[in-house]
C-alpha positions in Angstrom: 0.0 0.0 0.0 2.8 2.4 0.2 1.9 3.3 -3.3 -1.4 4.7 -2.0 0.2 7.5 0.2 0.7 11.1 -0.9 3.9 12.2 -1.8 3.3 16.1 -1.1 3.7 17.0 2.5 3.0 20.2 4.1 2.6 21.8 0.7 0.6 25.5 0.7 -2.7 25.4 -0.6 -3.0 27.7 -4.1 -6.5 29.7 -4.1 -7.0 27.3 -7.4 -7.3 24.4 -5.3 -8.9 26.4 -1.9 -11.5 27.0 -4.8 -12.1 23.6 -5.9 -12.5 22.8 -1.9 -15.1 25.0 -1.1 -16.6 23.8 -4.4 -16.6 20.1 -3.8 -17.7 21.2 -0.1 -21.2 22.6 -1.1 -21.6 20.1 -3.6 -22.0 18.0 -0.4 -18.8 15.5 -1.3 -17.7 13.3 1.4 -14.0 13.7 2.9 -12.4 11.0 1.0 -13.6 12.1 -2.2 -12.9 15.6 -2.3 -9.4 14.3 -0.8 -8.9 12.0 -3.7 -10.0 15.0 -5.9 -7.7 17.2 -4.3 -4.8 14.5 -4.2 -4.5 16.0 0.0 -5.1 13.8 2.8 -8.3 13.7 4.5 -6.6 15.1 7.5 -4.9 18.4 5.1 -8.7 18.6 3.6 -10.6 18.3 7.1 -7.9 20.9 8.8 -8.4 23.4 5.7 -11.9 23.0 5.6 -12.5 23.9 9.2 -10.5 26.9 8.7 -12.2 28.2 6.1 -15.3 27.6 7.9 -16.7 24.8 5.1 -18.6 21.6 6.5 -18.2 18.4 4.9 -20.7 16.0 4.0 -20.3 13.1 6.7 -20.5 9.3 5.1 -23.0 7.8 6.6 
């Protein structure tokens, strides 16, 4: 699985991609997928998220 893991750490988040975020975030898309869509961690996604105020769609 060590293929799976992100290879950017700690990078800065561009407005481009804080954009797509807060897009994805109304759309109602769960964690993983807007992490996937991202290509951050769910951690980087859930930390930026909550810093910008956004909720995200729990997976029920």
């Amino acid at each position: 699985m060590a293929g799976d893991r992100f290879e950017r750490h700690k990078q800065p988040w561009t407005p481009d991609e804080i954009q797509k975020l807060h897009t994805l975030a109304k759309k109602g898309m769960a964690l993983k997928a807007i992490a996937k869509a991202l290509t951050r961690s769910e951690e980087s996604v859930k930390v930026r998220a909550k810093q910008d105020g956004l909720s995200i769609a729990k997976l029920r």
